[in-house]
Steps between C-alpha positions, in 0.01 A plus 500: 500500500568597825846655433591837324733286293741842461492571915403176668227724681183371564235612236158626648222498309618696243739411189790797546685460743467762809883422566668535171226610283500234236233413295440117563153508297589293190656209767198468659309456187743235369444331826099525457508381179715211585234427728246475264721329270545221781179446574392468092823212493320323762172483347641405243713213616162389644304506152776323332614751277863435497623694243327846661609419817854440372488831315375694811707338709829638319345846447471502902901457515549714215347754752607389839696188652206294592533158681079436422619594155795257468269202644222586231771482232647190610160325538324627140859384363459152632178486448516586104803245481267254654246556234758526176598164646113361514434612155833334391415149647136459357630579120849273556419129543 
């Protein structure tokens, strides 16, 4: 964050403001942990667990509009449709 998101003043190294005063501490940890949480969807994506992925992916939103977040959910969703649809044409004949 590079905005007090209360002033529009630009935030120095430390979380309250030295404009307005406010406290902009438990933003900048949402935004760390999205991070985090980015980085685990990735790794994920790239072991092939789907399902986790998917499940990080829409924590991340739930937390923070996230276009690496939306592209995670949109590929783990394809990608478990594509395997529903693999296990369905091996047992149909």
């Amino acid at each position: 964050m590079e905005r007090c998101p209360v002033c529009r003043a630009r935030l120095k190294d430390e979380p309250v403001c030295h404009r307005c005063g406010a406290d902009s501490s438990v933003l900048l940890a949402i935004e760390a942990e999205v991070a985090v949480l980015e980085r685990q969807a990735v790794a994920l994506l790239g072991t092939g667990k789907w399902i986790e992925a998917h499940r990080t992916a829409e924590r991340i939103l739930a937390l923070q509009s996230s276009p690496l977040a939306a592209a995670v959910l949109d590929l783990s969703r394809q990608e478990l449709i594509a395997s529903e649809v693999q296990v369905l044409e091996r047992l149909l004949p």
